[in-house]
LOMARSE-861408 format. One line per 5 residues: number of its first residue (from 0); for each residue x, y, z of C-alpha. Coordinates in nm, 3 decimals, always signed. Example, Ala and Ser with C-alpha at 12.3 -4.5 7.8 and 13.67 -1.06 7.14 Angstrom:
REM residues 2
0> +1.230:-0.450:+0.780; +1.367:-0.106:+0.714
***
This chain:
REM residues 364
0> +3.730:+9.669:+2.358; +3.330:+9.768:+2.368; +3.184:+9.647:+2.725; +2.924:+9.514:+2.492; +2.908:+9.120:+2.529
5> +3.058:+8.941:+2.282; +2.791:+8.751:+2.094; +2.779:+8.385:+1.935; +2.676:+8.247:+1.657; +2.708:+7.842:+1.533
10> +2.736:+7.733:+1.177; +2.406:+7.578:+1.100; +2.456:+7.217:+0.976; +2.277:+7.251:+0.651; +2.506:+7.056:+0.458
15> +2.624:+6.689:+0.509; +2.942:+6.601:+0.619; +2.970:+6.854:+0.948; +3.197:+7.081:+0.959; +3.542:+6.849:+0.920
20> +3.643:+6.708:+0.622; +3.743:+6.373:+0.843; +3.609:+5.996:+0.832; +3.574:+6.084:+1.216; +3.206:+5.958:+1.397
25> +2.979:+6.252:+1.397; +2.654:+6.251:+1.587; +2.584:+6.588:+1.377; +2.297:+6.542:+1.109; +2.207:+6.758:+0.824
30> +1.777:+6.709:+0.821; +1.544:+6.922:+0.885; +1.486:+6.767:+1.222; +1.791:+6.754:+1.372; +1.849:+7.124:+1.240
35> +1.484:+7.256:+1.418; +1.644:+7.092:+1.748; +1.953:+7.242:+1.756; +1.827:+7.595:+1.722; +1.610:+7.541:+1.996
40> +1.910:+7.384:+2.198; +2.139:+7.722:+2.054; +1.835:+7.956:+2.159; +1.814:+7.792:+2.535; +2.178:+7.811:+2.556
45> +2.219:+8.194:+2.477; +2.351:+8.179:+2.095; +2.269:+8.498:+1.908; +2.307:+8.352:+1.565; +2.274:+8.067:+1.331
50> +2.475:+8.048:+1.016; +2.346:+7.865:+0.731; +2.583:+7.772:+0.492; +2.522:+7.777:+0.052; +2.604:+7.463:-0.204
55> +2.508:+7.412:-0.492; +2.730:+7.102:-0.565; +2.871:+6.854:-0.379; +3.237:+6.839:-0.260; +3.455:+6.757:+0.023
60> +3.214:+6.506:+0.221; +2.906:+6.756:+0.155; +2.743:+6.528:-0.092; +2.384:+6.678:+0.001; +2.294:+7.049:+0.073
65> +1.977:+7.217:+0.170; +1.929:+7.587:+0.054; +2.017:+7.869:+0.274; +1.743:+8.096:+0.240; +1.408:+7.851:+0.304
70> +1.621:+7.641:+0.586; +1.664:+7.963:+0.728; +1.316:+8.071:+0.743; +1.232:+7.690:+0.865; +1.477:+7.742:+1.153
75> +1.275:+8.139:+1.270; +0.972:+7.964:+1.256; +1.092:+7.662:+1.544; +1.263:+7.927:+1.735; +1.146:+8.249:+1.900
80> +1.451:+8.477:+1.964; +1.744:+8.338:+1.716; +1.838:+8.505:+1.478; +1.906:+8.373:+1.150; +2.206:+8.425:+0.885
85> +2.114:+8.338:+0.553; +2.403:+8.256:+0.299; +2.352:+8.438:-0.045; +2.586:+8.371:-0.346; +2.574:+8.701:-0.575
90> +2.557:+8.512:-0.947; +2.306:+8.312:-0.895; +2.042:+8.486:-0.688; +1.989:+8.851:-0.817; +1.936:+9.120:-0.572
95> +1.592:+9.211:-0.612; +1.466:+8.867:-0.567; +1.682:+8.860:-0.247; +1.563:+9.177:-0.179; +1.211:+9.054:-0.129
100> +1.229:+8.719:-0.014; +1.401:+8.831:+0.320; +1.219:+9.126:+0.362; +0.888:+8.876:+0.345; +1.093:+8.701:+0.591
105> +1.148:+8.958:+0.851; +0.774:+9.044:+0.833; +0.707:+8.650:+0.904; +0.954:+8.616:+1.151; +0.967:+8.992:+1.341
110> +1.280:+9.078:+1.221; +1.517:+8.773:+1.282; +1.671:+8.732:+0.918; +1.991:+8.871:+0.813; +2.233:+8.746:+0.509
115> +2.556:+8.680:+0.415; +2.688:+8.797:+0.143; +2.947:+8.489:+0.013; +3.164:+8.642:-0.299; +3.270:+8.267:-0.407
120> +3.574:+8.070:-0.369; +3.464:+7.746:-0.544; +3.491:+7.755:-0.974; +3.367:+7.399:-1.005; +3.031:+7.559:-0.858
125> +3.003:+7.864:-1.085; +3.073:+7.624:-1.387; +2.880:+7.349:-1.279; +2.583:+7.559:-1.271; +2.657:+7.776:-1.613
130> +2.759:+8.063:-1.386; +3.007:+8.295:-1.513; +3.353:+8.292:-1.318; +3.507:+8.623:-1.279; +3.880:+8.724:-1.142
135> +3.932:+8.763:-0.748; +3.848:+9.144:-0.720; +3.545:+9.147:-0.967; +3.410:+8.891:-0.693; +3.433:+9.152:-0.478
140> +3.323:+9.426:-0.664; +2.992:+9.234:-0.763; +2.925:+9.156:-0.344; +2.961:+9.538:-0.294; +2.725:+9.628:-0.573
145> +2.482:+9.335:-0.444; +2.481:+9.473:-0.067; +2.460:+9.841:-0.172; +2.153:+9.737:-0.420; +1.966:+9.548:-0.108
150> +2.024:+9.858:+0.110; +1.901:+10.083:-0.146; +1.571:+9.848:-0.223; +1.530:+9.770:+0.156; +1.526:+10.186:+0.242
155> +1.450:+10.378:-0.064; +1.141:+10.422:-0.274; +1.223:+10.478:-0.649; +1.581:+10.314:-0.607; +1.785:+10.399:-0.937
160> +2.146:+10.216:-0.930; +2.396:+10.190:-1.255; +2.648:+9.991:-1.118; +2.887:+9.685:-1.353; +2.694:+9.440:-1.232
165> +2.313:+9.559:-1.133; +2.136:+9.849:-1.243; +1.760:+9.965:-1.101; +1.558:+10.196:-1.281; +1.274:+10.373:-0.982
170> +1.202:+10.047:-0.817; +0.985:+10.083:-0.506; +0.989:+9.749:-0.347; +0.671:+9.742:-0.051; +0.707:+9.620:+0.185
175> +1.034:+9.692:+0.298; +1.200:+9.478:+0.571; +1.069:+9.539:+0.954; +1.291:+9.757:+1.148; +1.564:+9.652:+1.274
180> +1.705:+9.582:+0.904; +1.844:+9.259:+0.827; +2.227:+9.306:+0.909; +2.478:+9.201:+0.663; +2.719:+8.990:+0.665
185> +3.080:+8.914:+0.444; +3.375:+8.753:+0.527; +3.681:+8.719:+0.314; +4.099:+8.826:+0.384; +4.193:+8.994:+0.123
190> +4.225:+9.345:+0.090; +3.937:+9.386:-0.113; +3.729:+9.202:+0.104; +3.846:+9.412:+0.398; +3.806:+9.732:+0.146
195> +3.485:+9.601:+0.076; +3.349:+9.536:+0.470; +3.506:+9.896:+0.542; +3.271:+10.022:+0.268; +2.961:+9.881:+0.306
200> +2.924:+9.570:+0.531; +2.719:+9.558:+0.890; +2.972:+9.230:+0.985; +3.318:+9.102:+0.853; +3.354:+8.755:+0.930
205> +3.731:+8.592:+0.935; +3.916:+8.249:+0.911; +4.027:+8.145:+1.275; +4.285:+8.308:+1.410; +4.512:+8.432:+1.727
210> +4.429:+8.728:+1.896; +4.761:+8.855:+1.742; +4.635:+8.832:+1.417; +4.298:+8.898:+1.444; +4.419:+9.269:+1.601
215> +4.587:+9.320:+1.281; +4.295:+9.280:+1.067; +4.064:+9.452:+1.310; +4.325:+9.761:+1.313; +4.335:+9.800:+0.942
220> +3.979:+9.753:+0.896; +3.920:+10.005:+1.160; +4.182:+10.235:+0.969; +3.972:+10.203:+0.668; +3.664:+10.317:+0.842
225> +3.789:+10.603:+0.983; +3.760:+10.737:+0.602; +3.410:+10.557:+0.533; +3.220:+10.637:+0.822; +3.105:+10.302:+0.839
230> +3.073:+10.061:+1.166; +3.157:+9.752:+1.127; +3.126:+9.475:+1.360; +3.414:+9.135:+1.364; +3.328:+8.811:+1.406
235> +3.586:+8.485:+1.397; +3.542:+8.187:+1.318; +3.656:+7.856:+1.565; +3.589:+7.502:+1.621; +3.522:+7.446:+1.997
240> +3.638:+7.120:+2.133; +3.541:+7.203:+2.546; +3.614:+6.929:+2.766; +3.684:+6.832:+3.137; +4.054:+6.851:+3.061
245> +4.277:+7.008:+2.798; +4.449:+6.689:+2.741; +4.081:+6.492:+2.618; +4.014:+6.802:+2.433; +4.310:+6.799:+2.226
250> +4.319:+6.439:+2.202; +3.985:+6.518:+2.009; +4.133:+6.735:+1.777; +4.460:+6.459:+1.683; +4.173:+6.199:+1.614
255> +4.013:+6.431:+1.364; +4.319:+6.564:+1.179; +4.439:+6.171:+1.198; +4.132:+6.037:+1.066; +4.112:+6.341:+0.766
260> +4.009:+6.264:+0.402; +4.350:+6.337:+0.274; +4.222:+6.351:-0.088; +3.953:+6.586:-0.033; +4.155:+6.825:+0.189
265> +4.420:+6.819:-0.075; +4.109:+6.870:-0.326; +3.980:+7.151:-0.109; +4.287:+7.315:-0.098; +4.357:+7.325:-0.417
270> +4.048:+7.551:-0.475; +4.121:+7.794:-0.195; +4.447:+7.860:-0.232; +4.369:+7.909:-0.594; +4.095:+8.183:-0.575
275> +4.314:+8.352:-0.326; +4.594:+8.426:-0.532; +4.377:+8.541:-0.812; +4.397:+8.816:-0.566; +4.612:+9.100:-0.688
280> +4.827:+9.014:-0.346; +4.831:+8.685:-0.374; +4.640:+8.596:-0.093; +4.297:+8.492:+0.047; +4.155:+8.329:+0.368
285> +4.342:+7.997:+0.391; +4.672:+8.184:+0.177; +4.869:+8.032:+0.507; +4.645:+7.736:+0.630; +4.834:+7.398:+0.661
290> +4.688:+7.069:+0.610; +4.575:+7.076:+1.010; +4.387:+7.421:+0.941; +4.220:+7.291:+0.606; +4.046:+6.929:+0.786
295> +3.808:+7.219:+0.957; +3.717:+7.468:+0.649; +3.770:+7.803:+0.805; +4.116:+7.785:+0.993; +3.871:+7.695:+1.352
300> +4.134:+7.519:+1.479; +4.370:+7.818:+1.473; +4.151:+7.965:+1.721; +4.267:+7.751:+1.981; +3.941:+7.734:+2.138
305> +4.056:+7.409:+2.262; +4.073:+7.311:+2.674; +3.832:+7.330:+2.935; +3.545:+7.561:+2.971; +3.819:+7.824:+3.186
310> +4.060:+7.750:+2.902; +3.867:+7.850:+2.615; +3.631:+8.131:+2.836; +3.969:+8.312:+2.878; +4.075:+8.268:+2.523
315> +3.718:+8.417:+2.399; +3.777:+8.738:+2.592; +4.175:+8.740:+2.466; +3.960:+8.769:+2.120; +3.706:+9.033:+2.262
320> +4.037:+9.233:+2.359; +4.153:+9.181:+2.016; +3.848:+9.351:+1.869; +3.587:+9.083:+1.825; +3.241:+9.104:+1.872
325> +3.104:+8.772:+1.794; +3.267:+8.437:+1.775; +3.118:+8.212:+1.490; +3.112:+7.814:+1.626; +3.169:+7.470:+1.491
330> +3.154:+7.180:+1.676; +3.207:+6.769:+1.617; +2.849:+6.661:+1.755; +2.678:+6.991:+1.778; +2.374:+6.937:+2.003
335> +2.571:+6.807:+2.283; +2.770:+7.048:+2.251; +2.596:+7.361:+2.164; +2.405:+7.246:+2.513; +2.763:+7.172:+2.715
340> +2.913:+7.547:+2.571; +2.588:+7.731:+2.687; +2.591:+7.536:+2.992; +2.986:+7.571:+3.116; +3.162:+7.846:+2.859
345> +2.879:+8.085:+2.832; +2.863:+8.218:+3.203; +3.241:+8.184:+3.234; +3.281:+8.427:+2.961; +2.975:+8.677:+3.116
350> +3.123:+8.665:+3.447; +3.488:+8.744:+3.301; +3.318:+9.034:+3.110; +3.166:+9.145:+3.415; +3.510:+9.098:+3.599
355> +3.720:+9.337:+3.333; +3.408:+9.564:+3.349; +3.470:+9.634:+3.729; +3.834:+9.661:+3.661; +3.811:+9.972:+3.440
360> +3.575:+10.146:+3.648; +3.792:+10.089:+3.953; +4.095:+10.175:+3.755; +3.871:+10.569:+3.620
***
């Protein structure tokens, strides 16, 4: 475990619908406004990171979507230290042009933009759109040539690349990004996603888990980059439900799962599960994810970060012992709550880190 502290990040409500497929009331809003807000309310409260999310067609209660990139940028420009994740979808954006547009970004901004690089998990989007659909690894094989193009453009003058998928020919993009780079970002289960982070990703995000399982991803990831050389940084995903008792909290999370949209969880299951075993093992993120897990779209409730603000302090440092190093965050009305987590999980979890950090040195 690094005595770094663990950092967090929110999903950035972009897209209607929140972050439940359920018919539950949501005081969450997808405008502009109510987006500037809550960054300011995440940046008070001691978030590191925003997440925006990327749609290009409706689906499983997000019937409207704003694009990641320009939200993002709209989002630096309210706020002052956040930084901001911006959702790319190799197929239809082309590296160069993302290439530019976020270094143009960090110059506007001082250096607060980073991406994530989303491989695609949704066919009715790629078709939709004209896009071509390719098999599960050749998803993955694209991502890695997109991220290793934008690192070239972002650092090299006269960038040649002959890859499958992208090829440069002495392309000097100026100017480059500001320093620090924008960090990137995947997430994905599989083993070529984990192959892929290993390679050439900054961050690999994953589904919500238990500590037990996250360790076992963390541990082969780390295995693999003890032959790359590269450091990659973990972050899970969770939907926090903090309040005065664990019994209200978890009432919380019944009402959702009884008030789900069984059609459209059945719908959006039916497209995960399928692009995961186009994987040569058969599986993806959400190969094991019940109809519980599948109501919040990443496996959050697995997580468990579900109970008071001791509860679910002491459960994010079981995750920072597990090899985490930032904890991505949905929540049911997400200003209140981004404001209650800074407020009464935040300096539970810094004075815990503290705590273990005295331990060990007493212990030397």
């Amino acid at each position: 475990m690094t005595d770094d502290p663990i950092k967090f990040a929110y999903w950035v409500p972009n897209v209607s619908g929140g972050l439940v497929i359920s018919d539950i009331e949501q005081r969450t809003n997808w405008t502009p406004d109510y987006n500037r807000k809550l960054a300011q309310i995440a940046e008070a409260a001691g978030f590191d990171y925003a997440l925006s999310q990327i749609r290009f067609t409706a689906g499983y209660g997000a019937d409207n979507q704003h694009e990641s990139v320009a939200f993002s940028h709209d989002l630096l420009a309210h706020t002052t230290r956040l930084k901001v994740i911006a959702a790319i979808l190799p197929g239809p954006w082309n590296p160069a042009v993302v290439a530019k547009q976020i270094a143009t970004i960090s110059h506007l901004t001082d250096a607060r933009i980073a991406v994530n690089i989303v491989s695609g998990w949704f066919r009715g989007e790629f078709s939709a759109i004209g896009e071509l659909w390719l098999d599960h690894d050749e998803r993955y094989r694209r991502s890695e040539e997109f991220i290793r193009a934008l690192k070239g453009i972002w650092t090299e003058d006269d960038f040649t690349f002959r890859g499958d998928f992208y090829r440069f020919v002495r392309y000097t993009m100026k100017p480059k990004p500001l320093h620090p780079l924008p960090e990137v970002f995947q997430g994905g289960s599989s083993r070529a996603a984990r192959d892929m982070a290993a390679r050439v990703s900054d961050w690999y995000f994953t589904n919500g888990n238990t500590p037990e399982g996250l360790r076992a991803q963390v541990e082969d990831i780390r295995a693999k980059t003890a032959e790359t050389g590269n450091r990659v940084k973990i972050g899970i995903n969770a939907f926090a439900v903090v309040r005065d008792s664990e019994q209200a909290a978890r009432a919380v999370v019944q009402e959702i799962v009884a008030k789900a949209n069984p059609e459209a969880v059945q719908g959006f299951a039916h497209e995960v599960k399928n692009a995961g075993k186009s994987s040569p093992e058969g599986e993806g993120n959400w190969a094991k994810s019940g109809f519980a897990d599948l109501v919040q779209y990443n496996d959050g409730f697995r997580t468990d970060l579900i109970g008071t603000p001791q509860q679910v302090a002491e459960r994010i440092l079981a995750l920072k012992e597990a090899g985490a190093d930032l904890v991505l965050l949905g929540f049911l009305h997400f200003q209140e709550e981004v404001a209650y987590f800074g407020q009464h999980v935040l300096p539970l979890v810094r004075a815990l880190e503290a705590r273990r950090r005295a331990d060990r040195v007493a212990a030397e």
